[in-house]
KEKE-3310 file (N, C-alpha, C; in steps of 0.2 Angstrom, whole numbers, plus 5000, padded with zeros to 4 digits):
npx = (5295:5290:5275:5274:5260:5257:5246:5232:5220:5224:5231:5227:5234:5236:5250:5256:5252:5254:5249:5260:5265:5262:5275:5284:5281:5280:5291:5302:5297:5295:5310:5311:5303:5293:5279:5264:5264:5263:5263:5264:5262:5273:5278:5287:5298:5305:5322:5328:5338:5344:5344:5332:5319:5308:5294:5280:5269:5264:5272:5274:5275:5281:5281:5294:5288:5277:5267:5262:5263:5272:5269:5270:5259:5256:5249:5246:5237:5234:5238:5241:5245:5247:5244:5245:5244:5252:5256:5250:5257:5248:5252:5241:5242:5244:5233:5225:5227:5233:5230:5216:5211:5207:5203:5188:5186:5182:5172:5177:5174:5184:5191:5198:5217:5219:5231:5238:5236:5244:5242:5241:5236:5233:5234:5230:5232:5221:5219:5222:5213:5217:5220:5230:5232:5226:5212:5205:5213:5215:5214:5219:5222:5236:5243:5252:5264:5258:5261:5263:5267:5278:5282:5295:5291:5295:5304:5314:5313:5308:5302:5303:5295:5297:5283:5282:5294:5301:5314:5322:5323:5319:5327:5319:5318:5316:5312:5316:5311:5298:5297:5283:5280:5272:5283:5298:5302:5292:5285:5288:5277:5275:5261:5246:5243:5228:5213:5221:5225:5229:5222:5211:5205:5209:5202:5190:5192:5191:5181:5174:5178:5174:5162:5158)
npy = (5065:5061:5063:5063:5062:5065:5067:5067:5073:5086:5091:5096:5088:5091:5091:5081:5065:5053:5042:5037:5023:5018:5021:5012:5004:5007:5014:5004:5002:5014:5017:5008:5015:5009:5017:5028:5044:5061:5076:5090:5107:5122:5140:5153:5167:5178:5190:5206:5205:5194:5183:5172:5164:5149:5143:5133:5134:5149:5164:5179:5194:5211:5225:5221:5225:5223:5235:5247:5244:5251:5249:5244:5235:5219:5213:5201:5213:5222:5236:5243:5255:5251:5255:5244:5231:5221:5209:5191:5176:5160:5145:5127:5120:5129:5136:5131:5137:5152:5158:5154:5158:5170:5170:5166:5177:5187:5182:5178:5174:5168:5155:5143:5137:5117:5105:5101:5108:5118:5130:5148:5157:5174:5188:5202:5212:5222:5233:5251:5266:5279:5294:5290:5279:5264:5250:5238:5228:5216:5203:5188:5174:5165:5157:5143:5149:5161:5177:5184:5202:5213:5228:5234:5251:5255:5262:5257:5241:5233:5217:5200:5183:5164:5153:5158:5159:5170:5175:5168:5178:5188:5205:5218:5234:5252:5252:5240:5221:5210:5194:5185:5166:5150:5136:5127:5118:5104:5099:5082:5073:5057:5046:5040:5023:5015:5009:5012:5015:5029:5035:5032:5040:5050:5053:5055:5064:5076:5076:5081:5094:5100:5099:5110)
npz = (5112:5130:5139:5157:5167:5182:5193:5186:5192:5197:5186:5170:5159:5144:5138:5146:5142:5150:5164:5178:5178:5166:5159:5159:5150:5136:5137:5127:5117:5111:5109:5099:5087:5087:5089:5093:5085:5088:5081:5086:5080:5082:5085:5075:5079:5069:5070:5061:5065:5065:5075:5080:5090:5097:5101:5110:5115:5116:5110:5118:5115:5120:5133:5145:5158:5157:5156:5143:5128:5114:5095:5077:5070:5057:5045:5031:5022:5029:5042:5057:5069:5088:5106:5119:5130:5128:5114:5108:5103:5098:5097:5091:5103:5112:5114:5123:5133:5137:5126:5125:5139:5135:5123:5125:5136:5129:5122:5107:5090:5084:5075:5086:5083:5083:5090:5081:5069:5056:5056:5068:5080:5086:5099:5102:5118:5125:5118:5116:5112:5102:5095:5088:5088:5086:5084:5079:5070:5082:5083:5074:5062:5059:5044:5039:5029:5028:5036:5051:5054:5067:5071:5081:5094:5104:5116:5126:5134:5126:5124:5119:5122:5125:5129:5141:5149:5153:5157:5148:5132:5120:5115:5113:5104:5099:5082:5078:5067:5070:5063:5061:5059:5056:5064:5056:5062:5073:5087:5091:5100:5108:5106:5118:5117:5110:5120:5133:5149:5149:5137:5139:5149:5146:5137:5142:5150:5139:5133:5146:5145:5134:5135:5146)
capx = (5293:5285:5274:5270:5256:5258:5241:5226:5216:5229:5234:5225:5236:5239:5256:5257:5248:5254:5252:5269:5261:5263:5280:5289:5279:5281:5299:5304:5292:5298:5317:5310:5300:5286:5272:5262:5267:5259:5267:5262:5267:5276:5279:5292:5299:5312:5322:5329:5346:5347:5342:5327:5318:5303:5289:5277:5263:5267:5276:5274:5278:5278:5285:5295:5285:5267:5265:5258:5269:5270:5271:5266:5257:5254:5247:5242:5235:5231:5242:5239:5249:5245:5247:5242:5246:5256:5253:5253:5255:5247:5248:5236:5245:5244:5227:5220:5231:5233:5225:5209:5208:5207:5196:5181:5183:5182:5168:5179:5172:5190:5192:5208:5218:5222:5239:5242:5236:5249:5242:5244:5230:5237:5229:5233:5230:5220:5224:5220:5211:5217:5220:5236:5232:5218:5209:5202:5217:5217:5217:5217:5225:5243:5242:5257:5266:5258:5265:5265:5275:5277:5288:5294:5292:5299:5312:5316:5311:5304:5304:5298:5299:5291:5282:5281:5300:5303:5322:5325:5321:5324:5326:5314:5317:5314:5312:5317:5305:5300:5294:5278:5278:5272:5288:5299:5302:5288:5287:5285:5275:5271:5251:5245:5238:5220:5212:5227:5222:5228:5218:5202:5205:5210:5196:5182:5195:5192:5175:5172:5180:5172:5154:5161)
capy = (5067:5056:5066:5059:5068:5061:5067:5068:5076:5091:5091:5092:5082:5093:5089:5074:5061:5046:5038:5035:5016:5016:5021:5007:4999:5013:5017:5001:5005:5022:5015:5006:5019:5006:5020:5032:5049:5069:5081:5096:5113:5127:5143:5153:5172:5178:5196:5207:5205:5188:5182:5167:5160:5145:5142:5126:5138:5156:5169:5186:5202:5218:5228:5218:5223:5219:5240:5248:5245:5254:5248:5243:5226:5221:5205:5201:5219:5227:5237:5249:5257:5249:5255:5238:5226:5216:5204:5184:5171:5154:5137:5126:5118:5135:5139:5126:5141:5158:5160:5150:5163:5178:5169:5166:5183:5190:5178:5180:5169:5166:5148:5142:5132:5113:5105:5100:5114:5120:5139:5148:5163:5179:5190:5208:5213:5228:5237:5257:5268:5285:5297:5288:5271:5260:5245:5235:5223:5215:5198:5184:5168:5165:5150:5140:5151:5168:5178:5193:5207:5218:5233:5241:5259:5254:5266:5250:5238:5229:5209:5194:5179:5161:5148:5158:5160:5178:5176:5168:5185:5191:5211:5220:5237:5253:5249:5231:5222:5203:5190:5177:5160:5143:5134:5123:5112:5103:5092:5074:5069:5049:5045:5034:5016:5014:5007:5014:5020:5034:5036:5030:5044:5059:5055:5058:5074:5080:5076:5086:5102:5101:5100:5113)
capz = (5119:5131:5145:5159:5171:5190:5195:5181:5194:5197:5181:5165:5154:5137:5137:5150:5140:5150:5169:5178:5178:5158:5155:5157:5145:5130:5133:5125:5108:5109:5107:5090:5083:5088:5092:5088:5086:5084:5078:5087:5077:5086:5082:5078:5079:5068:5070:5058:5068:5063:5080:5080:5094:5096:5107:5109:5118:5114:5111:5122:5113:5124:5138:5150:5165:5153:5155:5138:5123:5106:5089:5072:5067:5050:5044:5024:5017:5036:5046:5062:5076:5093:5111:5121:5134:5124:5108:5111:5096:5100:5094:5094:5111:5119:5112:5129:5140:5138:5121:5126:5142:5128:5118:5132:5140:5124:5119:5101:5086:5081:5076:5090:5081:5087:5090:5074:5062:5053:5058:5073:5081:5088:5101:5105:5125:5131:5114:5118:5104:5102:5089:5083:5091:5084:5090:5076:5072:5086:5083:5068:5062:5054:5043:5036:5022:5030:5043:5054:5059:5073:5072:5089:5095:5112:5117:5131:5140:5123:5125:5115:5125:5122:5133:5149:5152:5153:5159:5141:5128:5114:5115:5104:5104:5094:5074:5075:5067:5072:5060:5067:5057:5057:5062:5053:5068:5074:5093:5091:5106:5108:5110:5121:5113:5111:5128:5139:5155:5151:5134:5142:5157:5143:5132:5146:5151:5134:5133:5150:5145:5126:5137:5150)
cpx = (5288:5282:5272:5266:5256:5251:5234:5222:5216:5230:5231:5225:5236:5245:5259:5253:5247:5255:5258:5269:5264:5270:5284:5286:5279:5286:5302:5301:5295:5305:5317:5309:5294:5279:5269:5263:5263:5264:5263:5267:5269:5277:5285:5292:5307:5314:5325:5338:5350:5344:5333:5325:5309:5299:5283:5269:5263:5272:5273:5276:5274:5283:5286:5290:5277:5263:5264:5262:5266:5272:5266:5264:5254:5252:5241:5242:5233:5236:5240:5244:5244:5246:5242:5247:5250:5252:5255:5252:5255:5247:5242:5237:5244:5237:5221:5225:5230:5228:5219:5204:5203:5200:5188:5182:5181:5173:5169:5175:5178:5190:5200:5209:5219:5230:5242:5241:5241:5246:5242:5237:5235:5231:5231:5227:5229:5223:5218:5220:5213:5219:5228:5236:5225:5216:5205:5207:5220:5217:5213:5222:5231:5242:5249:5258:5265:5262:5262:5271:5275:5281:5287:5294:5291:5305:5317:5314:5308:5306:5301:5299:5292:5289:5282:5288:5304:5311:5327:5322:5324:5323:5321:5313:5315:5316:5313:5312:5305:5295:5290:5278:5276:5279:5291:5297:5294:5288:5284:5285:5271:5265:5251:5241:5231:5218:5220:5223:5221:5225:5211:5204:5204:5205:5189:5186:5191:5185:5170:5173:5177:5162:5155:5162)
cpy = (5063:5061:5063:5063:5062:5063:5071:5072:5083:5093:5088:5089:5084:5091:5080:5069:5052:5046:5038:5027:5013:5019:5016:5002:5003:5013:5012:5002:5009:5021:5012:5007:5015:5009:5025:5040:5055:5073:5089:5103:5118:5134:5147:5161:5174:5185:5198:5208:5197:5182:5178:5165:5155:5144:5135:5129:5143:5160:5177:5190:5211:5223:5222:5218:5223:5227:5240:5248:5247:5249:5246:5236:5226:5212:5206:5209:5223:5229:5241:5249:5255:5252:5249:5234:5222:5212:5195:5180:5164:5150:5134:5121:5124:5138:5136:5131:5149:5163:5157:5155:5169:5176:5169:5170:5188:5186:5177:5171:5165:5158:5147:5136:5122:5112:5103:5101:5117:5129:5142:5157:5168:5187:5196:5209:5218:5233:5245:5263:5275:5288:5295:5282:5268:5252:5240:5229:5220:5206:5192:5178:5168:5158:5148:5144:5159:5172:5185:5197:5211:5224:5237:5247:5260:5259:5260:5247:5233:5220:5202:5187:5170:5156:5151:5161:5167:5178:5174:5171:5186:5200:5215:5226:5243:5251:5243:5229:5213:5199:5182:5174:5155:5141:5128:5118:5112:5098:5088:5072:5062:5051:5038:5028:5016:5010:5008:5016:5027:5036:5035:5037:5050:5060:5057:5064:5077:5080:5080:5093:5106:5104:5109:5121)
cpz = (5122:5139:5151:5167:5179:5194:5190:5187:5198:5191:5173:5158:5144:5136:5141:5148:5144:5159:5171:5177:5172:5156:5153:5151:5137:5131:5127:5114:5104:5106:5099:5085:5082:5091:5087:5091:5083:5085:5080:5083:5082:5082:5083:5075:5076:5066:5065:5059:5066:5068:5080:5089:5094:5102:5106:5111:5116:5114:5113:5117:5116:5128:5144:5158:5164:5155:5146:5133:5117:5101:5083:5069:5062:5048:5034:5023:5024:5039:5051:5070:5080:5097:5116:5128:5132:5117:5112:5105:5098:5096:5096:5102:5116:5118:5119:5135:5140:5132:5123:5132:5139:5125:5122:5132:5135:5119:5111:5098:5081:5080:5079:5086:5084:5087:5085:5069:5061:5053:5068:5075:5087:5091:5103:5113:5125:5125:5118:5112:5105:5095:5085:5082:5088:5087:5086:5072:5078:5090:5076:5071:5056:5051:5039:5029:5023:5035:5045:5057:5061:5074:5077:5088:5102:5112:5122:5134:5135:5126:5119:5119:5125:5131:5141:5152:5151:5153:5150:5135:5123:5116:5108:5107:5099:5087:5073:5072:5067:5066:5062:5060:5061:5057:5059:5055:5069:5081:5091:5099:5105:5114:5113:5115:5113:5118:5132:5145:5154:5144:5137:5144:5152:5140:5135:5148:5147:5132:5137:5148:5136:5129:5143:5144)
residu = (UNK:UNK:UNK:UNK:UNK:UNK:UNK:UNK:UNK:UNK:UNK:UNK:UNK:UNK:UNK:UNK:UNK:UNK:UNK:UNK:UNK:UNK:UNK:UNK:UNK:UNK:UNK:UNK:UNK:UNK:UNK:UNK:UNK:UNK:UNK:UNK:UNK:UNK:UNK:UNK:UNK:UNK:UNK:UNK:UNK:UNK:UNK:UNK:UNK:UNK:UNK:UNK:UNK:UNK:UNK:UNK:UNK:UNK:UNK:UNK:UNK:UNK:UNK:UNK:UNK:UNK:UNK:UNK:UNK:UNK:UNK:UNK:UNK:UNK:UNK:UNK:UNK:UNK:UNK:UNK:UNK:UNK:UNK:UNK:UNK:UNK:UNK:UNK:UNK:UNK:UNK:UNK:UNK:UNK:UNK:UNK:UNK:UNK:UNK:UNK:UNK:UNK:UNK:UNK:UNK:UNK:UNK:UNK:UNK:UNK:UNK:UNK:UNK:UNK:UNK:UNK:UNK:UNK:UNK:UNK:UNK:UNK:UNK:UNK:UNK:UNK:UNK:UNK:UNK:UNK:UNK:UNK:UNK:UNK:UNK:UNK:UNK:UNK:UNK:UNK:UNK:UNK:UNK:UNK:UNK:UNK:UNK:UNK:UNK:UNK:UNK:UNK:UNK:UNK:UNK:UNK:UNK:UNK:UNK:UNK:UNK:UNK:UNK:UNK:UNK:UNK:UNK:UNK:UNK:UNK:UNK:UNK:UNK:UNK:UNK:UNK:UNK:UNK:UNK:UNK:UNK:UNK:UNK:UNK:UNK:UNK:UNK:UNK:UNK:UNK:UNK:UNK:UNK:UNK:UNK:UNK:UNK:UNK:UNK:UNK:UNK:UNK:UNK:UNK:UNK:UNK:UNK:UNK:UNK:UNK:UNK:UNK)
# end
């Protein structure tokens, strides 16, 4: 994948690594397997129906319309019934989005993973304590080889869906039950060259939002 960000100062450049200025000068590289390349991880979600899907930022899991969903979450030797705003499973690509929101308002001590850790951090929303519901699983980290699993207790309206794209879902209703990994797949995104424009430009971004 080659990004290309049309305005650095709109736009701060996690996926669009490159000027529109520098393409033409990388496609041809790219054609020869003359670059450099990361391997961002992704993560992946796989049901008991047989039914898979993949996200590059997260995966959502909850009620379609982000009302209170039930279920049961289990990771390593913990488990506990939820009622929450949903769960989110981030990569280290999505951990500069939705996961990164969570973690600041949460001032959590979580270590977020980056984009090419082979683990993945996961964040329960607005869990709600009651005498059935608990509140103290409600967020870690998956690392390559472990996994989590969420068993609905949705009577409808369950959803899992990655990346933002609600209209593309998987269904997740009562009993199903959905398995988080590190996934197999992995995005090959081409990095700029050393003195590029747009390495110069991204490493004072990165520089500003680390001080920030």
């Amino acid at each position: 994948m080659i990004g290309v960000n049309l305005d650095m100062d709109l736009y701060d450049g996690i996926l669009v690594l490159f000027f529109s200025i520098e393409v033409s000068k990388i496609l041809l590289p790219a054609m020869y397997n003359d670059i450099d390349v990361q391997y961002r991880t992704m993560a992946q979600v796989d049901l008991d129906d047989g039914q898979s899907l993949y996200a590059l930022n997260e995966l959502f899991i909850g009620h379609h319309s982000h009302q209170s969903a039930r279920y049961t979450i289990k990771t390593n030797d913990r488990k506990e019934h939820h009622s929450s705003s949903g769960v989110i499973v981030a990569t280290g690509t999505g951990a500069t989005g939705w996961a990164r929101s969570i973690h600041r308002e949460r001032h959590d001590k979580l270590p977020l993973p980056s984009p090419e850790d082979e683990k993945l951090a996961f964040y329960v929303r607005e869990a709600f304590p009651s005498i059935a519901t608990g509140t103290n699983l409600t967020s870690g980290l998956i690392v390559k080889g472990q996994s989590l699993e969420i068993r609905s207790e949705l009577n409808e309206g369950g959803v899992i869906f990655g990346d933002g794209i609600e209209a593309d879902y998987l269904a997740f209703n009562w009993g199903m039950r959905a398995t988080f990994t590190v996934a197999r797949s992995k995005l090959s995104m081409v990095k700029p060259v050393e003195n590029s424009i747009s390495s110069d430009r991204g490493n004072e971004e990165i520089k500003t939002r680390i001080a920030v």
